[in-house]
LOLUMDREN-15415 format. One record per residue (C-alpha): residue in one letter; x, y, z; residue number from 1. Coordinates in pm, 1 decimal. Each point is the difference from the previous one (the first is absolute). Example, Ala and Ser with C-alpha at 12.3 -4.5 7.8 and 13.67 -1.06 7.14 Angstrom:
2
["a",[1230.0,-450.0,780.0],1]
["s",[137.0,344.0,-66.0],2]
END
This chain:
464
["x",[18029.8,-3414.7,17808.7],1]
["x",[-156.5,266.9,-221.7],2]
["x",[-262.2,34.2,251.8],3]
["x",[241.0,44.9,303.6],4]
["x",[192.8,224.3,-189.6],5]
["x",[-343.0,219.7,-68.2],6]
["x",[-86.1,-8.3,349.5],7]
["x",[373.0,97.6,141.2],8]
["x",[7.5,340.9,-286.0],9]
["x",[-402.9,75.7,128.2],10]
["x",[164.8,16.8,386.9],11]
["x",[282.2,217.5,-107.5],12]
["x",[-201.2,190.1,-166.1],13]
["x",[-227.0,122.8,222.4],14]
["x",[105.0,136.1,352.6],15]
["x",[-135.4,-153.4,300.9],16]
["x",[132.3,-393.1,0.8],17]
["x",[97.8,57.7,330.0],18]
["x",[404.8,-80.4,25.8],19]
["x",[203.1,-49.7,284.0],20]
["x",[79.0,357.0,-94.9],21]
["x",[-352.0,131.1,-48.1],22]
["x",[-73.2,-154.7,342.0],23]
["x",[264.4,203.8,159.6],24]
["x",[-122.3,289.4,-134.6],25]
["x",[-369.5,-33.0,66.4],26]
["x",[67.1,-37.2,368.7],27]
["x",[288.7,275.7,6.1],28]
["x",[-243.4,261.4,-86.8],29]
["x",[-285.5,-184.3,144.6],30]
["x",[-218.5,24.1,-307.9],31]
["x",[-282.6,-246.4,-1.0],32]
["x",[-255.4,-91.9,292.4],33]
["x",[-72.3,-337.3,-195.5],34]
["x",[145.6,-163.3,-311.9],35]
["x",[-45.3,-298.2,-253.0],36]
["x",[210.0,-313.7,60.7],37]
["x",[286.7,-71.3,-249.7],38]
["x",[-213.1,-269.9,-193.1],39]
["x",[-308.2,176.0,-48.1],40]
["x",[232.2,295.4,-142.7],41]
["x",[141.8,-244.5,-196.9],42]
["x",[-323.3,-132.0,-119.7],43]
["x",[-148.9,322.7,-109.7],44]
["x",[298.7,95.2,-145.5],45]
["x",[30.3,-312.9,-203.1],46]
["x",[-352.1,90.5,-104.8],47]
["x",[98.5,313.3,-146.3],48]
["x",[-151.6,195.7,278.8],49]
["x",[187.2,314.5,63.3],50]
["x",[9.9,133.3,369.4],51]
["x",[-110.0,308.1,200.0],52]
["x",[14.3,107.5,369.1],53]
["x",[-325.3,104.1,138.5],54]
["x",[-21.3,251.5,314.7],55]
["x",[-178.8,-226.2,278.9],56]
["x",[-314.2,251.9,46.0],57]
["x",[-107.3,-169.9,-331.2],58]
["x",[-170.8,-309.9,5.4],59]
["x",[179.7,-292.5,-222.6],60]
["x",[-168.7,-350.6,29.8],61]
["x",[235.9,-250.3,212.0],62]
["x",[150.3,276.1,224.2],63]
["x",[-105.9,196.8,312.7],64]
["x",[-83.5,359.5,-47.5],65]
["x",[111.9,145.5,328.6],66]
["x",[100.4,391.5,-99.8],67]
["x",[283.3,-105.2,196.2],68]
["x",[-202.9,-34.2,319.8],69]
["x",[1.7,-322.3,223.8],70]
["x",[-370.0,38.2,79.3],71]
["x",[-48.5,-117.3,-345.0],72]
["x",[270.1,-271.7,-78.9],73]
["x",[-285.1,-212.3,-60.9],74]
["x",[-200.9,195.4,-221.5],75]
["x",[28.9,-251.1,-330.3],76]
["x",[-238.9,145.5,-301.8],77]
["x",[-214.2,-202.7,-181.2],78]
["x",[78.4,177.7,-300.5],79]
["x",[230.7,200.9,-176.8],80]
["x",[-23.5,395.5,10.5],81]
["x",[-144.9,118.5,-316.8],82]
["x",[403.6,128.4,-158.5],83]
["x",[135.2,-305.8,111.8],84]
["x",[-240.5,-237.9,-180.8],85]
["x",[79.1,195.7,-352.3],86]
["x",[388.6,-40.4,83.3],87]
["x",[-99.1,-380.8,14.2],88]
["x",[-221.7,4.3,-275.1],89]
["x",[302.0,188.3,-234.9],90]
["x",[307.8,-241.7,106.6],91]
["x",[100.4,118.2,346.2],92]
["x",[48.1,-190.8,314.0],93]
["x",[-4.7,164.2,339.5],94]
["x",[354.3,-142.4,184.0],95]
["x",[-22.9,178.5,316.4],96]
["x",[-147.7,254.8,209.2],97]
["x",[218.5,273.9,79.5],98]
["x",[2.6,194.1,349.6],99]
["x",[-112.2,295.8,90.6],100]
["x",[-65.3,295.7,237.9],101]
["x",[-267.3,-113.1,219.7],102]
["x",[-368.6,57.9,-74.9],103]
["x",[145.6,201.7,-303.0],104]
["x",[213.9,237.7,244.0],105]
["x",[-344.3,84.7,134.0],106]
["x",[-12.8,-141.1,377.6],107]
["x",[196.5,290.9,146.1],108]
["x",[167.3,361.8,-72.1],109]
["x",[287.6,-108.6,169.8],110]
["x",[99.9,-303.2,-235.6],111]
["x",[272.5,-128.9,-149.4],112]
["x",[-11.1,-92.9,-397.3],113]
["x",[98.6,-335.9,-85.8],114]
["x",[-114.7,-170.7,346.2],115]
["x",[-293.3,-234.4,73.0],116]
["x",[-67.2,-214.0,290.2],117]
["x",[-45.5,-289.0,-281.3],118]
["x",[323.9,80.3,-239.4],119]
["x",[266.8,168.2,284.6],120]
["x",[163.1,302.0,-164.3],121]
["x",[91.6,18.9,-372.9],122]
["x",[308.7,138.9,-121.5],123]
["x",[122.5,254.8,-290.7],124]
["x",[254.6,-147.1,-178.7],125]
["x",[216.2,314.2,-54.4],126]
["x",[173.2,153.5,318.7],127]
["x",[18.6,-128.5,342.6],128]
["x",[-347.0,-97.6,185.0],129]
["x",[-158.1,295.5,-233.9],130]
["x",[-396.8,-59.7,-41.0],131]
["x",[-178.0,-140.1,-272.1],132]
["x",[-257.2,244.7,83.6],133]
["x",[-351.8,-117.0,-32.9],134]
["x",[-255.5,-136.5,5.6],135]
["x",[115.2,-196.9,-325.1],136]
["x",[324.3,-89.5,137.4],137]
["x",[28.8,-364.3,-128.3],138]
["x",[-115.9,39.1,-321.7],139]
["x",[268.5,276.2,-49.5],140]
["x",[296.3,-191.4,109.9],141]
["x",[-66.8,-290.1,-149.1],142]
["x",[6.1,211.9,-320.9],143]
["x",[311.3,159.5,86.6],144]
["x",[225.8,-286.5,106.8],145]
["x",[-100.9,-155.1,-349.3],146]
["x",[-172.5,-284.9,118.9],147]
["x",[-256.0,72.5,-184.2],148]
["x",[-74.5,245.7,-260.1],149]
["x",[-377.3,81.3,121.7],150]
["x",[-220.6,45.4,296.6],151]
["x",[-339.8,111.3,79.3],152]
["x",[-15.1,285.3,282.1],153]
["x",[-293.6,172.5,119.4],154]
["x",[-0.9,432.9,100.2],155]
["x",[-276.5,198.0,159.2],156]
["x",[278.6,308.5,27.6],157]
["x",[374.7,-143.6,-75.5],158]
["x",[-30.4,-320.3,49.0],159]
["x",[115.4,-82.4,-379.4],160]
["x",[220.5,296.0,-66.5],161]
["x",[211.4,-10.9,302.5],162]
["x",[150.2,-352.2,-27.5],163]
["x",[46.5,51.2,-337.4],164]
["x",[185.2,295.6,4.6],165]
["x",[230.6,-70.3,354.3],166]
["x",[45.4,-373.0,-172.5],167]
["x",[57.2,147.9,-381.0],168]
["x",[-251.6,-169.7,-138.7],169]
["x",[-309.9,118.4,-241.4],170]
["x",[-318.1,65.1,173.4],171]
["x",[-321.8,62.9,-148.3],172]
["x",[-288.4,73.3,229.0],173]
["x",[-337.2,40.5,-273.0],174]
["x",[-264.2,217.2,-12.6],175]
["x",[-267.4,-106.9,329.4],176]
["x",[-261.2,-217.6,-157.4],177]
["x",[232.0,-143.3,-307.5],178]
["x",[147.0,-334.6,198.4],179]
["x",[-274.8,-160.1,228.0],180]
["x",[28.9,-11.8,339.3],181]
["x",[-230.5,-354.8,50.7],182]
["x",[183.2,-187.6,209.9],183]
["x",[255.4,271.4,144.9],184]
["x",[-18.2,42.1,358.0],185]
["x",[-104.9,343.2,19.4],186]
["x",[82.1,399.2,140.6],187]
["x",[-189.2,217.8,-243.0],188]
["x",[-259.1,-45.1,-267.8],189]
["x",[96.8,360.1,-87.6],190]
["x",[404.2,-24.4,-35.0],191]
["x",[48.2,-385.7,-11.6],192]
["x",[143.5,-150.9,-338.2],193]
["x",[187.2,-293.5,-44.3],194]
["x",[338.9,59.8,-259.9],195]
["x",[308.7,-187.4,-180.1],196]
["x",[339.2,6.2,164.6],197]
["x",[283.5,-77.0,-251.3],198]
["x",[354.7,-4.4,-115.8],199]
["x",[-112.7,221.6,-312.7],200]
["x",[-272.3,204.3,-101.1],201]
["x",[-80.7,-222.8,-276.9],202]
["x",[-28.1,-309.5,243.3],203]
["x",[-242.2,206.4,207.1],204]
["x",[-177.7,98.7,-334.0],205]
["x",[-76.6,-352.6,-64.2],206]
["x",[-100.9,-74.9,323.8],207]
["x",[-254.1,318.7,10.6],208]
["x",[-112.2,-103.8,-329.0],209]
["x",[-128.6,-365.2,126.5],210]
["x",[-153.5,107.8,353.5],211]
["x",[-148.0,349.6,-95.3],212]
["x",[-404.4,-71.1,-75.4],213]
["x",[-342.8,41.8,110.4],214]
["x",[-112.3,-210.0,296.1],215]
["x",[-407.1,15.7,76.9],216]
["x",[123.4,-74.5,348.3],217]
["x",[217.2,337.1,30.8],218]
["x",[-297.6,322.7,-91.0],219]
["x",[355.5,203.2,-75.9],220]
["x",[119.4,-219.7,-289.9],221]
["x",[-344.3,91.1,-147.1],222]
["x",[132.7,371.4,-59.9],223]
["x",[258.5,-83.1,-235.0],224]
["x",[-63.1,176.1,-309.0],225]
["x",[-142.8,-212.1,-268.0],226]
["x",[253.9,120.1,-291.1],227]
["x",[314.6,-51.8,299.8],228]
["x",[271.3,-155.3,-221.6],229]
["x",[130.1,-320.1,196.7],230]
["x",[340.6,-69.6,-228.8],231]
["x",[289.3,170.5,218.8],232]
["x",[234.0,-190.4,-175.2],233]
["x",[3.8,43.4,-394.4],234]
["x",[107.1,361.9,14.7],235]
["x",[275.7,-30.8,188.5],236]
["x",[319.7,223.7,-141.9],237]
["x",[251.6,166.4,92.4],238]
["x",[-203.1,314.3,-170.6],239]
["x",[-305.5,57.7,246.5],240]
["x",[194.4,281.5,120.4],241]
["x",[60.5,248.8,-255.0],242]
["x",[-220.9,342.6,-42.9],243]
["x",[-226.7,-131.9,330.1],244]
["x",[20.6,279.1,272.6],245]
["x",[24.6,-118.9,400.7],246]
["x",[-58.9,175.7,270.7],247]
["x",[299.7,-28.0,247.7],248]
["x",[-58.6,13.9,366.8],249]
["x",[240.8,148.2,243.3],250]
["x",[-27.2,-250.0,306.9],251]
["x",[320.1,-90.1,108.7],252]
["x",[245.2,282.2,-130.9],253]
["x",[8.5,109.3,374.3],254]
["x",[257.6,-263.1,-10.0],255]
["x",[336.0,41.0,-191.0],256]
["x",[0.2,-317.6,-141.3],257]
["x",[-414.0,1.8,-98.4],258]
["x",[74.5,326.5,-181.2],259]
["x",[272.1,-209.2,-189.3],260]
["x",[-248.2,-278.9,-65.8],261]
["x",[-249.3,240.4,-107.5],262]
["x",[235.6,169.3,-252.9],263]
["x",[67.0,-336.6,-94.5],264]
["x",[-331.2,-44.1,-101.8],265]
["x",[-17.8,340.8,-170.6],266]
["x",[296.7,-53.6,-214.0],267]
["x",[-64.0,-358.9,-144.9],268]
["x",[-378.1,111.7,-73.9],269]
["x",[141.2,297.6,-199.6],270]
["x",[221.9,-202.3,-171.3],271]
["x",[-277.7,-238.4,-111.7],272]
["x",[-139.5,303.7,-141.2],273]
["x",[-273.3,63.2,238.8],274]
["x",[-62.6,329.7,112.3],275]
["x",[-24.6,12.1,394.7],276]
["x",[-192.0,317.5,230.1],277]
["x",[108.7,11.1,321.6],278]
["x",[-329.2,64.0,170.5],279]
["x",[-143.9,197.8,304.4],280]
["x",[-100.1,-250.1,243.4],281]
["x",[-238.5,118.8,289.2],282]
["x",[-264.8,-282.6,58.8],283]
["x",[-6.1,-41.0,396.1],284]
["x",[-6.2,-389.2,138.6],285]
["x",[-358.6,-77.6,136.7],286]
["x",[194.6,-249.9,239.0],287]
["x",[-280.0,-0.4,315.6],288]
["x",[-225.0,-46.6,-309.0],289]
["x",[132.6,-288.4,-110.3],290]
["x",[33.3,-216.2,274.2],291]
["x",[-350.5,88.5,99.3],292]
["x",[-97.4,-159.5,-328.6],293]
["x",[238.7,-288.4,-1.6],294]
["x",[-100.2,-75.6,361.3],295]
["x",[-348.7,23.6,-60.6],296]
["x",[22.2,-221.1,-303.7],297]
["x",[239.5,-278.4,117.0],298]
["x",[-234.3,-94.7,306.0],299]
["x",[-269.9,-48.4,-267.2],300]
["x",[178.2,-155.8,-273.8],301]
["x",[154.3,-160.8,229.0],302]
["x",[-259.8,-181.3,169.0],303]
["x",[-152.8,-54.2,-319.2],304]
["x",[266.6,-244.4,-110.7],305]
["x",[3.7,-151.2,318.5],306]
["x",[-346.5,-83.2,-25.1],307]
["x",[64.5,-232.9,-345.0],308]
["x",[342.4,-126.4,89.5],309]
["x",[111.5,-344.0,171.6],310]
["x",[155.0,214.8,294.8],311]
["x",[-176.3,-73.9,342.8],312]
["x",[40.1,378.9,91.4],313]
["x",[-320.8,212.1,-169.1],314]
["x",[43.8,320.6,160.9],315]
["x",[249.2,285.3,71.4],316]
["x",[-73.3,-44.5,367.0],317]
["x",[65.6,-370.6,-2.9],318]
["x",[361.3,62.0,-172.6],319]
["x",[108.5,298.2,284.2],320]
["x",[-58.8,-291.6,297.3],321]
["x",[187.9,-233.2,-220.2],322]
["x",[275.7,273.4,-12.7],323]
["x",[-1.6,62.9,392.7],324]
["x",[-64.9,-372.9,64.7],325]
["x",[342.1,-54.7,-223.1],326]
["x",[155.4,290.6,67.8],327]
["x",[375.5,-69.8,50.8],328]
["x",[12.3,-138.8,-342.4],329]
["x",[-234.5,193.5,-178.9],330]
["x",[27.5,358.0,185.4],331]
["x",[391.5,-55.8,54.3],332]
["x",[83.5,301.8,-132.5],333]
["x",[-262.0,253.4,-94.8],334]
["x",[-348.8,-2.6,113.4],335]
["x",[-345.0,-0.2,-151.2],336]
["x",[-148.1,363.5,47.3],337]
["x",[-133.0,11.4,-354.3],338]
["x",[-160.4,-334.0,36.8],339]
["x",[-208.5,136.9,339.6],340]
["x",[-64.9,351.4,-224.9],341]
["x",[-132.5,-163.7,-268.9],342]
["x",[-195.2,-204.2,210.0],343]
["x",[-203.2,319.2,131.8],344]
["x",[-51.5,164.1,-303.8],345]
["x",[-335.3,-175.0,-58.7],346]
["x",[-183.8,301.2,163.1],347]
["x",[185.9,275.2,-225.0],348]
["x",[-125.9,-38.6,-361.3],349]
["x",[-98.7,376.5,17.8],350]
["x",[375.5,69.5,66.6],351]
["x",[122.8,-270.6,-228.8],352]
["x",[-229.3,138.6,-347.7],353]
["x",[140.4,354.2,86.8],354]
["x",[404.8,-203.8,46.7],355]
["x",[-124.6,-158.6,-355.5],356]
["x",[-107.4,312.2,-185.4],357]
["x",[325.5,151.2,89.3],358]
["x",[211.8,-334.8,-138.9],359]
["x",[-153.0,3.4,-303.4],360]
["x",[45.3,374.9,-66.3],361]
["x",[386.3,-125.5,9.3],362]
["x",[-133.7,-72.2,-378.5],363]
["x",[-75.1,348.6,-87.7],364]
["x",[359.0,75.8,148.1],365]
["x",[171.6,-225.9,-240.5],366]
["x",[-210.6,76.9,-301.1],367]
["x",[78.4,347.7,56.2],368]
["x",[340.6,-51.2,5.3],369]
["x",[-13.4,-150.8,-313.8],370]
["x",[-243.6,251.1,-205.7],371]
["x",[153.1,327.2,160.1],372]
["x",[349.4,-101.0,-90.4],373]
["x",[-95.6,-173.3,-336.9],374]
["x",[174.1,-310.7,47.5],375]
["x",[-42.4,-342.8,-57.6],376]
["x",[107.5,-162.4,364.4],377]
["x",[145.1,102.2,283.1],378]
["x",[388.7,-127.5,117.8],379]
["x",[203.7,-13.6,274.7],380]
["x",[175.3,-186.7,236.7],381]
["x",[-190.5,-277.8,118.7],382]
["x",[121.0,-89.3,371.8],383]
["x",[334.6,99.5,220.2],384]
["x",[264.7,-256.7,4.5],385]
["x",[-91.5,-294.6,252.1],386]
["x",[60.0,108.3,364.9],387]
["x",[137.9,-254.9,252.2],388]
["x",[-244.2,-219.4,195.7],389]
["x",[-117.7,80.6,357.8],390]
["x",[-212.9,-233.8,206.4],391]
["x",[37.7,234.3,280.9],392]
["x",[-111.2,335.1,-144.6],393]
["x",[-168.9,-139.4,-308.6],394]
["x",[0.5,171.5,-357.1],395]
["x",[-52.6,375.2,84.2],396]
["x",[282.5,-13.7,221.9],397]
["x",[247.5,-164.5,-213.1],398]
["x",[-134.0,217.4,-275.4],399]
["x",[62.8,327.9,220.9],400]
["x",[381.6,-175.0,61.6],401]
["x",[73.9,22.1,-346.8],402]
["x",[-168.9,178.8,-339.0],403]
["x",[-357.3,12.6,-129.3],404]
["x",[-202.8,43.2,-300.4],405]
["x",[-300.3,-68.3,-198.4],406]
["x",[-230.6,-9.1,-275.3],407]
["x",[-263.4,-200.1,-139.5],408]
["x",[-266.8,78.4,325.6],409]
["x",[-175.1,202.1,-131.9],410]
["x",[-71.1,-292.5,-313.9],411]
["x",[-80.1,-261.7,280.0],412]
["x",[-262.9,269.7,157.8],413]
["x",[-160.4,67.0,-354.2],414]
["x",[57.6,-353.0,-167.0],415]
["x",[195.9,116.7,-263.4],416]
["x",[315.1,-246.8,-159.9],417]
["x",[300.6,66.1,118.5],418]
["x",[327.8,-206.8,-164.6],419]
["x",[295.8,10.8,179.8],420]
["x",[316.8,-81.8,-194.9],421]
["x",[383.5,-32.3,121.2],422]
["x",[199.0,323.7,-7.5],423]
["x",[314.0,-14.3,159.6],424]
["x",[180.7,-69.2,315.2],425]
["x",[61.6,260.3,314.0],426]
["x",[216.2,-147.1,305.0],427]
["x",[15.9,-308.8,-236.3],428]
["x",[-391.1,-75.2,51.0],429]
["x",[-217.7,18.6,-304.9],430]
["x",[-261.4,241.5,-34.6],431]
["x",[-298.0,34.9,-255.2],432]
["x",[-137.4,274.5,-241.2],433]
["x",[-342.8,16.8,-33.6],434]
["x",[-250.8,45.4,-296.9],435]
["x",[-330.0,122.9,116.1],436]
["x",[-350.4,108.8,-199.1],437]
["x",[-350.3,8.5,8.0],438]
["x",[-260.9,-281.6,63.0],439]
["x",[-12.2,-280.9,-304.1],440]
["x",[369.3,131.6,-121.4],441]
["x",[186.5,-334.4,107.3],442]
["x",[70.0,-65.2,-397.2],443]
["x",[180.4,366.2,-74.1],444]
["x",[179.2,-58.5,353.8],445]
["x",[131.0,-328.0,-110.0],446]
["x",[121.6,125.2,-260.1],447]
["x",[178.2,262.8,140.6],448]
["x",[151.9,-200.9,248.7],449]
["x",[128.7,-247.5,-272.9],450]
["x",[163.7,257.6,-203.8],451]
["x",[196.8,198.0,337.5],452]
["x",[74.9,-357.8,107.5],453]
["x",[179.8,-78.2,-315.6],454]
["x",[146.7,360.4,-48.7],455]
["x",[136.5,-3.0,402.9],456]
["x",[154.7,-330.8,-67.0],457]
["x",[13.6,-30.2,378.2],458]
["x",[-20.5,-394.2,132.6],459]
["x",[73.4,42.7,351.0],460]
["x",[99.2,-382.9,125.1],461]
["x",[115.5,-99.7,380.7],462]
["x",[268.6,-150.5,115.8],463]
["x",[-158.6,-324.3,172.2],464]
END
């Protein structure tokens, strides 16, 4: 009896035993592409294995990786990423694979966030049919209907920040080169990081703690600092706050209601006793830049996972005449221009190392920021509230239908941290503050993150 009684506390315990009710709610917002049966939950569970939701561009031993993509629903690793074998090795157990944009919303510039040809269309749970913006759009829902109280996303620019903050959950997307990519299916070597999704910033902390590390198979996990303090958790208070000085940043107060947020955001850090400089802004978006460099990079990162994997598709080429072969599932509502870009870029690495010079100068932008304004981090808001979904038009034209803002892309371009953290609710959707600094600062961020978190009070919770 003692046993069963063990065993039925360990289930309630820990979200994710899959009820009648969980059920409903997992295919209501549409949030996993594949999932653990009910007994091997149970099993791990009874094991005193806790769960986690895993974005399905990462490879997990005993599911597909597809990156939401049909072409490779039978691409089955033969081992476990590099982050996902230390969540085994610390007490974790992977109990799903959650969906995602396609490719990592990087198949077309017409997309729509949420949507795969593998998963269908995820769903935010606030609103009506409102996104769950992308590409980490599992991982954040499943946070933010409570079925769970962490998930693993990946970001090359907003991929972790935007579902956490339209879904009102924490976000933390590391410093490049401080979570190994091994075993992620790729975009960028030079923005791509892996990072905690969770109901709390000390839930993510944890999390961080256990999958941040060097990885001889990832060159940028070599660069972290040899004296970088991997404890985000002990110094945790409510106190983080007081006599630091942050930067604020303006984006969004074009908007009534994101010049409320932002004097929000203002007023509680004052009250903490931090001193806040509103600062002068000019860095320009290198946005033709970018996309040279993410373009140029996927094909070859790309192709380089490929090449390793159990997927019967090796080359960019070989996936575009899978997409046209398939293409009233797979191309059903937005196309693949980037894919055929990114698949002529080979011949442009003159253009691309100019594009690169010019992303990585995003660094000097932010550390200016920071030393001409003496602060220790820069804040804002972190996304617009979610806008509604539109297969027809895709993102940028439900986005022009309705309200938009953002920070944090300047981060992904430079590989900064960037922690997003609930704020407070416009047109009853959740948005997110965000905490941003220089390279290696993921510990002082944390910690700033923890301390508004507690001080806002803010626990923003659907109605499912």
């Amino acid at each position: 009896m003692k046993q069963i009684y063990i065993l039925a506390i360990t289930i309630l315990f820990f979200n994710g035993c899959n009820t009648t009710q969980d059920k409903q709610i997992e295919n209501k917002f549409n949030i996993y592409i594949s999932k653990l049966s009910n007994e091997e939950i149970e099993h791990n569970l009874s094991k005193g294995l806790k769960p986690i939701a895993i974005k399905d561009n990462i490879d997990v031993k005993g599911f597909a990786n597809t990156a939401g993509s049909l072409a490779l629903k039978d691409n089955r690793p033969s081992n476990n990423a590099f982050l996902i074998q230390k969540l085994v090795d610390n007490g974790y157990f992977v109990i799903g694979k959650t969906n995602l944009s396609e490719w990592a919303n990087f198949r077309s510039s017409s997309s729509t966030s949420g949507w795969s040809s593998m998963g269908g269309q995820t769903i935010n749970p606030y609103g009506s049919m409102r996104t769950p913006c992308g590409s980490s759009s599992g991982s954040g829902v499943v946070v933010a209907t409570g079925l769970i109280d962490v998930a693993i996303g990946t970001e090359t620019n907003g991929s972790v920040s935007c579902p956490s903050s339209v879904n009102g959950i924490v976000g933390i997307k590391p410093t490049v080169g401080l979570v190994s990519r091994s075993g992620i299916i790729p975009i960028s070597h030079t923005q791509d990081t892996a990072g905690p999704m969770a109901s709390s910033v000390q839930k993510a902390a944890e999390i961080l703690e256990i999958i941040a590390g060097e990885d001889i198979n990832d060159p940028a996990t070599l660069n972290i600092p040899k004296d970088f303090n991997f404890d985000f958790t002990s110094e945790l208070n409510q106190e983080s706050l007081q006599g630091k000085r942050f930067g604020l940043l303006s984006t969004g107060s074009h908007d009534e209601d994101g010049e409320k947020a932002i004097g929000k955001i203002k007023e509680l850090l004052e009250n903490s006793g931090a001193i806040v400089i509103e600062v002068d802004d000019k860095r320009e978006y290198p946005g033709e830049a970018e996309l040279l460099v993410l373009m140029y990079e996927f094909k070859e990162n790309l192709e380089k996972y490929l090449s390793t994997s159990n997927s019967p598709f090796k080359t960019l080429q070989e996936l575009i005449e899978f997409n046209d072969a398939n293409k009233e599932k797979v191309l059903k509502y937005f196309d693949q221009s980037i894919f055929v870009d990114s698949d002529k870029t080979t011949s442009q690495k003159e253009q691309y190392l100019v594009a690169l010079d010019q992303i990585l100068d995003t660094r000097n932008g932010i550390d200016s920021l920071l030393e001409e304004n003496n602060v220790d981090a820069l804040v804002g808001l972190s996304w617009s509230p979610a806008w509604a979904i539109n297969h027809d038009g895709g993102d940028d034209e439900a986005i022009a239908a309705y309200r938009f803002w953002v920070n944090g892309s300047y981060a992904a371009m430079a590989g900064y941290p960037h922690v997003t953290v609930p704020l407070d609710y416009i047109d009853g959707l959740p948005i997110g503050m965000s905490f941003i600094g220089t390279a290696w600062s993921d510990k002082q961020l944390i910690e700033y993150a923890h301390s508004f978190e507690q001080l806002n009070n803010f626990n923003p919770t659907p109605a499912l």
